[in-house]
C-alpha positions in Angstrom: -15.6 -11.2 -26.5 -18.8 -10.3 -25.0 -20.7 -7.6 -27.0 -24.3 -6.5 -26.6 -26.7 -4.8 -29.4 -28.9 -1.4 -28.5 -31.3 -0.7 -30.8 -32.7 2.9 -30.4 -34.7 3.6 -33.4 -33.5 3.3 -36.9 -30.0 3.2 -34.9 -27.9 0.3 -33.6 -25.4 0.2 -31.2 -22.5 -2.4 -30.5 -21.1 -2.2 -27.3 -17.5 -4.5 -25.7 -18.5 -5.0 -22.5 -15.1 -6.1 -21.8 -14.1 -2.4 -23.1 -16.7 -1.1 -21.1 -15.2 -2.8 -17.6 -11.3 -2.2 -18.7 -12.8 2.1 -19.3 -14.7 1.7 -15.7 -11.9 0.0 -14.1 -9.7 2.8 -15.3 -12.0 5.6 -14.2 -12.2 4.2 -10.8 -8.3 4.2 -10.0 -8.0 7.8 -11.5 -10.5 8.7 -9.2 -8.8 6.7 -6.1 -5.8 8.4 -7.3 -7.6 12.1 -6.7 -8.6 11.1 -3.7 -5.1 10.2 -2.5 -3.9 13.3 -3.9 -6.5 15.9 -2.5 -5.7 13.6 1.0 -1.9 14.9 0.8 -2.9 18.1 0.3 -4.6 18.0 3.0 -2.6 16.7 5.3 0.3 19.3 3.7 -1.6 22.0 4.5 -2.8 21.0 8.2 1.4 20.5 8.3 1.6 23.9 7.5 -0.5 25.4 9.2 0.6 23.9 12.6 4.5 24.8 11.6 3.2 28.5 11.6 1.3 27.9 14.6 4.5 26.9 16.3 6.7 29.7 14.9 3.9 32.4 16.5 4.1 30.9 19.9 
């Protein structure tokens, strides 16, 4: 395992970089995931809004 020492002071940190890029990984697809959703929405709404376009013409 890759791990890397910070020393800040009188304090030390260990950090598992691989735990680091699993948590980033992770992050990224929940963001890609809100993106996709706030996209549906979107397109949901723009759906909606043209039914009720139709149904006043």
């Amino acid at each position: 395992m890759s791990r890397k020492l910070i020393i800040d002071g009188n304090a030390v940190y260990e950090l598992d970089e691989n735990c680091m890029l699993k948590k980033r990984l992770e992050d990224a697809q929940v963001d890609k995931n809100l993106v996709e959703e706030q996209r549906r929405s979107q397109e949901n709404l723009n759906e909606y809004k043209r039914m009720l376009r139709t149904r006043q013409g």
